[in-house]
N, CA, C and O of each residue as an XYZ file, in Angstrom:
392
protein
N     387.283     -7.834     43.359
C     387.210     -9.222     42.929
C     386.869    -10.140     44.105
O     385.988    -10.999     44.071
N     387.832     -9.809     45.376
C     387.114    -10.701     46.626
C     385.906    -10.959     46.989
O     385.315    -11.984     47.329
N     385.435     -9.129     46.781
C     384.025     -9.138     47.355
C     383.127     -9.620     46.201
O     382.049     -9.940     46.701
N     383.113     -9.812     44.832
C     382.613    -10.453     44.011
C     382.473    -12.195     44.368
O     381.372    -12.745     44.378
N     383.538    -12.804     44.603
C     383.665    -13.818     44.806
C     382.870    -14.516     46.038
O     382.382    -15.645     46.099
N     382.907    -13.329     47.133
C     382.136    -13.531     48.372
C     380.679    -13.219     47.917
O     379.700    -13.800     48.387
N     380.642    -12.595     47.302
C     378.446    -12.878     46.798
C     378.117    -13.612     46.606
O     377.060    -14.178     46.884
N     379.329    -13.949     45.796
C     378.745    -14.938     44.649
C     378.845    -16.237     45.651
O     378.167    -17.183     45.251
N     379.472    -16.438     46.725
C     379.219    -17.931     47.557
C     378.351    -17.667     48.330
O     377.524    -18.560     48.513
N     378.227    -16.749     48.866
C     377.149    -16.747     49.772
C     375.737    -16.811     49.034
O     374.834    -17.504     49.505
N     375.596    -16.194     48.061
C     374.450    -16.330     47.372
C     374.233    -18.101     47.052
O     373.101    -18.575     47.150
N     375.367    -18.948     46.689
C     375.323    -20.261     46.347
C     375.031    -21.150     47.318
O     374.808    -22.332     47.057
N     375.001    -20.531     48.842
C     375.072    -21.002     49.860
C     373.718    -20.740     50.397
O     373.114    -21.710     50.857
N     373.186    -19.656     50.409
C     372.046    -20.021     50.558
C     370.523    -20.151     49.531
O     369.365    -19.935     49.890
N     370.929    -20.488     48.456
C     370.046    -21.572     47.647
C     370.459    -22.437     47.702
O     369.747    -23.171     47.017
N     371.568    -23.213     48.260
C     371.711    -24.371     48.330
C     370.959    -24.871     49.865
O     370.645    -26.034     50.120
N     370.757    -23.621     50.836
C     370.085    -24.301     52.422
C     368.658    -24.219     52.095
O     367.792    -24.854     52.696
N     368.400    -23.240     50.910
C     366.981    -23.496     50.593
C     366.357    -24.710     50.089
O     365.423    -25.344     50.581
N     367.041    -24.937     49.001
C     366.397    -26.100     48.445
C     366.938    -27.398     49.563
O     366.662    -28.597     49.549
N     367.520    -26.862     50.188
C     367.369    -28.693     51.197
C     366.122    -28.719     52.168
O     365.482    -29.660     52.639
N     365.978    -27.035     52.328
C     364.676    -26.641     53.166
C     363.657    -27.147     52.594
O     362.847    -27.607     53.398
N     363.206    -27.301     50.860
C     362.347    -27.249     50.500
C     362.283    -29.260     50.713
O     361.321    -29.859     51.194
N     363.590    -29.921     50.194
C     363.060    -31.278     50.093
C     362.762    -31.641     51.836
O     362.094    -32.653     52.044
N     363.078    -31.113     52.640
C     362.390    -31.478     54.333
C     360.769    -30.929     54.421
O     359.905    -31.533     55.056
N     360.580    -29.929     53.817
C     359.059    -29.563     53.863
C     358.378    -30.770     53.138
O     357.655    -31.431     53.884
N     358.454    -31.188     51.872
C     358.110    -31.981     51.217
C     358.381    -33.508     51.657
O     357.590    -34.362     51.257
N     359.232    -33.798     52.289
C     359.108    -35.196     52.856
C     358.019    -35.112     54.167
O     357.149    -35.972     54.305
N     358.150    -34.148     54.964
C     357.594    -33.816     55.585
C     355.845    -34.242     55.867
O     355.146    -34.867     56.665
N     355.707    -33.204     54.269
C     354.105    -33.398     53.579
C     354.096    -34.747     53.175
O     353.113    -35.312     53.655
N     354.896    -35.598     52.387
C     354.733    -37.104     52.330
C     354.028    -37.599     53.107
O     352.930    -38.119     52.909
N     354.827    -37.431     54.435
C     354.713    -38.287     55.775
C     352.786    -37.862     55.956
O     351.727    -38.485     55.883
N     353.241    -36.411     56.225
C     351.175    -36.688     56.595
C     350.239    -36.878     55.935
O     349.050    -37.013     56.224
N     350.842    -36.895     54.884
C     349.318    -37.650     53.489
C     349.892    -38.998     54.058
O     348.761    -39.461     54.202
N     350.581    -39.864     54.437
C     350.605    -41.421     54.490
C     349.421    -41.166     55.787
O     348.381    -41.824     55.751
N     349.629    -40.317     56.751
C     349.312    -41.078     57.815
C     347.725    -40.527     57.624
O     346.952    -40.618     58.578
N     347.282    -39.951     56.334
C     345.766    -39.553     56.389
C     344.890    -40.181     55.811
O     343.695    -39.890     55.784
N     345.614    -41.434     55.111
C     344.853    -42.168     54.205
C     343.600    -43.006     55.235
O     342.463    -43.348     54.912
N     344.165    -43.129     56.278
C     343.258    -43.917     56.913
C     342.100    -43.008     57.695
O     341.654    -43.450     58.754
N     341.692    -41.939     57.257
C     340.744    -40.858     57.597
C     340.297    -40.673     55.885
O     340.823    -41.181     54.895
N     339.103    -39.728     55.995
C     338.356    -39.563     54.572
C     339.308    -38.166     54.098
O     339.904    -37.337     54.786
N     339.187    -38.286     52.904
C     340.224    -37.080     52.090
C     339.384    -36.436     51.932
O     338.200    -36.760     52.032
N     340.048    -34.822     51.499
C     339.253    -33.617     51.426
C     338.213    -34.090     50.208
O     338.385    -34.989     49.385
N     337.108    -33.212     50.363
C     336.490    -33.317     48.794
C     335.128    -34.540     48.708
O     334.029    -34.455     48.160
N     335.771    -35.668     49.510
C     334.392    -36.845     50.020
C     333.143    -36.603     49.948
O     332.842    -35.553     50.516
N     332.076    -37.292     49.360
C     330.679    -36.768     49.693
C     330.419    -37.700     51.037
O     331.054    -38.748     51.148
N     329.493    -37.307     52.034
C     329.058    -38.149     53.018
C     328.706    -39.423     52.784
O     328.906    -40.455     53.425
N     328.145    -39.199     51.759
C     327.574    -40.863     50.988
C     329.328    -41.572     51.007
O     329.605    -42.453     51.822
N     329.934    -41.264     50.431
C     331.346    -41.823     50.538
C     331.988    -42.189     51.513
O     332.347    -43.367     51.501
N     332.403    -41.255     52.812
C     332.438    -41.327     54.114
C     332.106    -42.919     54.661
O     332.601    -43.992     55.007
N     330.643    -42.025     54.404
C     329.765    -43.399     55.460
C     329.942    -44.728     54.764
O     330.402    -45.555     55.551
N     329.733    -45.209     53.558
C     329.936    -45.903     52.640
C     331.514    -46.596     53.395
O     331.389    -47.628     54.055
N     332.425    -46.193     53.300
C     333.557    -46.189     53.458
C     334.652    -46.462     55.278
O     335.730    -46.943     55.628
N     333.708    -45.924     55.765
C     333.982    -45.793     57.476
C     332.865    -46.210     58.408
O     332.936    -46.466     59.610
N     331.738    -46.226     57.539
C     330.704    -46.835     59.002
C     329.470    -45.553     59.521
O     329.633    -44.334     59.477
N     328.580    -46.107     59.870
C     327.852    -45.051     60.854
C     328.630    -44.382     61.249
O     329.700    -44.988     61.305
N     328.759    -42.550     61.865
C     329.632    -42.130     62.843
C     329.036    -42.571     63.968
O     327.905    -43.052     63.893
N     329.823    -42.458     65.398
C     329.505    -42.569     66.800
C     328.172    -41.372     66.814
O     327.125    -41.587     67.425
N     328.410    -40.248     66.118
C     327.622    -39.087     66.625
C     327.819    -37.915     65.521
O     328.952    -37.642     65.126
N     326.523    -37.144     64.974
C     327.027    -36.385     63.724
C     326.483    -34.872     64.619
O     325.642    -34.951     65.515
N     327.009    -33.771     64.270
C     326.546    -32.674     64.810
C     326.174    -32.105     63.636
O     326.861    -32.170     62.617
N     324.738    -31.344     63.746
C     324.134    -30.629     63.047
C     325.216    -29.121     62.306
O     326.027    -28.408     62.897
N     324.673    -29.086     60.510
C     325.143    -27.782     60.174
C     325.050    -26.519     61.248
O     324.229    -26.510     62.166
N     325.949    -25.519     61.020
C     326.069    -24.532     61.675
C     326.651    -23.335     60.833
O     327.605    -23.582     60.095
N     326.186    -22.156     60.885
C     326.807    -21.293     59.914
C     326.341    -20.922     58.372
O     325.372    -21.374     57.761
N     327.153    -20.128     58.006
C     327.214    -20.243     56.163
C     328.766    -19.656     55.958
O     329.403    -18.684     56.365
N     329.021    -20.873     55.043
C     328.295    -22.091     54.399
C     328.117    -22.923     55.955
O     328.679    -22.760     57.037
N     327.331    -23.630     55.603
C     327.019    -24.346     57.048
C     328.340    -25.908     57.346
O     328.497    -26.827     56.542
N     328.847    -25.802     58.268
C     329.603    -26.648     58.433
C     329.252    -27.613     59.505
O     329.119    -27.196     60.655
N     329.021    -29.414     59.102
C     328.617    -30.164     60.552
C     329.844    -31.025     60.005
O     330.545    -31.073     58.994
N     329.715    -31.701     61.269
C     330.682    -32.519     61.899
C     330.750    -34.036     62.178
O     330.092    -34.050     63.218
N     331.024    -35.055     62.008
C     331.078    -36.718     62.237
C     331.747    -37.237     63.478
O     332.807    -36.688     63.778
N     331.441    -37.904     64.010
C     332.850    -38.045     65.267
C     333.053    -39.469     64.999
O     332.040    -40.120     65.257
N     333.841    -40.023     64.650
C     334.193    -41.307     64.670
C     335.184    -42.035     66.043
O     335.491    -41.468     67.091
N     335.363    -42.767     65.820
C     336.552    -43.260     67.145
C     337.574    -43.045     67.158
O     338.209    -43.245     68.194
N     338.097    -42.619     66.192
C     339.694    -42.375     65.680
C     339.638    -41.063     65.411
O     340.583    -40.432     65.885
N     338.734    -40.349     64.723
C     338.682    -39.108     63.807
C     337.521    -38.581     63.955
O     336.477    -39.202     64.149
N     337.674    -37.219     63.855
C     336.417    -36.060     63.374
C     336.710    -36.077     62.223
O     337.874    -36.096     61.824
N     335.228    -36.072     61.156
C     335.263    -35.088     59.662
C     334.324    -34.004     59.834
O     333.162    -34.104     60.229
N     335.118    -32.671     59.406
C     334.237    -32.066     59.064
C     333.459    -31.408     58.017
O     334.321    -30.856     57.333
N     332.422    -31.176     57.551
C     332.074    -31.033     56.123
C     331.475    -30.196     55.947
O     330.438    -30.177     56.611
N     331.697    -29.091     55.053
C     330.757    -28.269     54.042
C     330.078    -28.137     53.027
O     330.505    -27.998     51.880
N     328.667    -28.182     53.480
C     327.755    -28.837     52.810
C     327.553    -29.827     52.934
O     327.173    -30.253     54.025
N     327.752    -30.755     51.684
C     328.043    -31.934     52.374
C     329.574    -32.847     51.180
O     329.501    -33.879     50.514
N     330.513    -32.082     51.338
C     332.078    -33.012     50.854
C     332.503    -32.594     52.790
O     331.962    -32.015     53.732
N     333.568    -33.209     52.549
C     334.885    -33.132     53.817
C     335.531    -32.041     53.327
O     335.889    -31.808     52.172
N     335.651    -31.350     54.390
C     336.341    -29.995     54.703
C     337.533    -30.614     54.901
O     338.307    -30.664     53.944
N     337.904    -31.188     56.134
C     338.892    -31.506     56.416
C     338.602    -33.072     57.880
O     337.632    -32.934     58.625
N     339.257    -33.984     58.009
C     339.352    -34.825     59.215
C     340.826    -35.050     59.595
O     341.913    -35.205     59.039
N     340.153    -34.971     61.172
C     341.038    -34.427     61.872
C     341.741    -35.346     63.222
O     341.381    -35.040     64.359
N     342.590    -36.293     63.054
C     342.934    -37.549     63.869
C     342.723    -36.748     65.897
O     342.990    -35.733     66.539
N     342.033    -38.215     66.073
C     341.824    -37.850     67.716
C     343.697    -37.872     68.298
O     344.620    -38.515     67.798
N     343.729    -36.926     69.484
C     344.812    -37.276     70.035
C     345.029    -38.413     70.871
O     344.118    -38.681     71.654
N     345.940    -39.064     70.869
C     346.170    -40.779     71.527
C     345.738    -40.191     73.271
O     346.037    -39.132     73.822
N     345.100    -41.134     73.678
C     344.585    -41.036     75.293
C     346.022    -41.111     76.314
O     346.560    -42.217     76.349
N     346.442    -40.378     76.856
C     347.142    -40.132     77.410
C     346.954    -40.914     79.085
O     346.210    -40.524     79.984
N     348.054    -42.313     79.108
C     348.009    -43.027     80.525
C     347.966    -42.329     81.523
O     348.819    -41.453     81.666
N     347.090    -42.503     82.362
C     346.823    -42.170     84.284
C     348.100    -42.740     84.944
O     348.747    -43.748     84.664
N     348.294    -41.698     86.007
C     349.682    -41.477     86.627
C     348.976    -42.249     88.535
O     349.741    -42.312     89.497
């Protein structure tokens, strides 16, 4: 009966550290869809992009198959296949001289 009783909490114990695991992953993911809105979302056609963000600074030619090129903006790279957004990808903040 003890050792029944001891499964049975430990088993309660850890679905209970899971699902707190799961709502930290998920706030988590919140947080970086907020901070991606201000970059182009997956799926974008270039027409959209540009429409939307401006000339890039500099576009790099397809490469590959499927062929994948690239946008460089001031803030962000997109990169695209074909031509939607693969994915964009925030520049890292410039790091002050010592």
């Amino acid at each position: 009966m003890v050792m029944k009783l001891a499964a049975i909490s430990l088993a309660f114990f850890i679905t209970v550290g899971a699902a707190q695991a799961d709502t930290l992953i998920i706030d988590k993911l919140d947080e970086v869809q907020g901070e991606q809105s201000n970059r182009p979302a997956r799926g974008a056609t270039m027409n959209r992009v540009e429409s939307n963000f401006g000339t890039p600074m500099s576009k790099q030619a397809a490469v590959g198959d499927p062929p994948i090129s690239s946008w460089e903006y001031a803030d962000f790279t997109v990169y695209f296949e074909y031509d939607r957004v693969l994915h964009s990808v925030e520049k890292p903040a410039p790091t002050g001289s010592q």
